[in-house]
N, C-alpha and C positions, 0 to 999 in steps of 0.2 A: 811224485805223489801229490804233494800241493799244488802245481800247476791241474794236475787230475781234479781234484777235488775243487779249485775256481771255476777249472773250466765250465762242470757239472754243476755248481753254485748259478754260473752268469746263466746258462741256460735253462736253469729252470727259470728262474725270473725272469726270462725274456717270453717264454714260456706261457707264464702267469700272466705279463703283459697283452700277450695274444689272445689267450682262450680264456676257456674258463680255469678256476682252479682244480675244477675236478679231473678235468683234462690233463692238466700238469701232472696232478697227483698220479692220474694212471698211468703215465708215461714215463714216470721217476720209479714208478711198484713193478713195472713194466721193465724195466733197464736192461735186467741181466739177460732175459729173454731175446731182446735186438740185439745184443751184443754177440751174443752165442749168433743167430744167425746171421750178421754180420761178419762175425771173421768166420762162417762154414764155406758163404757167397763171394765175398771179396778177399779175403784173405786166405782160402786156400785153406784152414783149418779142419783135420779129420773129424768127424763126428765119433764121440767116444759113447759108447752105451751107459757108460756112467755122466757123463755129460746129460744125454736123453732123458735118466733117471731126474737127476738134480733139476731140470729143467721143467720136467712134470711132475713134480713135487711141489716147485717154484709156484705153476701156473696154477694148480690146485690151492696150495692154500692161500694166494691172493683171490680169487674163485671164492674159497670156504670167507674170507673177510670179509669178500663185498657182499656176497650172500648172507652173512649174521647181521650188517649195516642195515641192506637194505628191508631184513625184516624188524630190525629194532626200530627203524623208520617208524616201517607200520605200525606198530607194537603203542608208540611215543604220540602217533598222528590219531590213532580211536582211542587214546587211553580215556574215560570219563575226566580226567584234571583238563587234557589236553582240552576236551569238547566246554569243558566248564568255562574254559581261558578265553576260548574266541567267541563264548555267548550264543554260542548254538545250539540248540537242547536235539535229542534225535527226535521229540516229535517235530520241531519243525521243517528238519532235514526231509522226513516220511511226506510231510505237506508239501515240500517244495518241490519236491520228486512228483508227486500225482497230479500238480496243479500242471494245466495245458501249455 
């Protein structure tokens, strides 16, 4: 189990080294998903419908996380504090959109 869990450690950091982080990250929220197909391809393992289950449960609510993210994004990037922060009022935004 500790050699599991270095193994898992080095490659994410090599990982991280390579891509970007968010790439890492999806690919670590990701894990159990490769694994499953993984050993159904290479390893000859049956597919259990409770498997199937756990699996679309899995990919759903990383689904449902990245979906609440990337609307708190939005949420955080128009908030008026946000618009206040970087100095850009929305009339000017309105102008800079119609000017040629």
């Amino acid at each position: 189990m500790a050699v599991s869990f270095a193994v898992m450690n080095f490659l994410f950091i090599a990982a991280m080294t390579q891509t970007t982080a968010a790439a890492a990250i999806f690919l670590q929220y990701t894990g159990t998903g490769w694994a499953f197909l993984f050993g159904a391809l290479f390893l000859g393992e049956r597919i259990l419908r409770s498997n199937l289950v756990a699996l679309v449960f899995g990919t759903g609510g990383n689904r449902l996380h990245r979906r609440r993210a990337v609307a708190r994004r939005a949420v955080c990037r128009n908030s008026p504090r946000a618009r206040q922060r970087s100095g850009v009022r929305s009339r000017d935004r309105v102008a800079a959109r119609a000017a040629p």
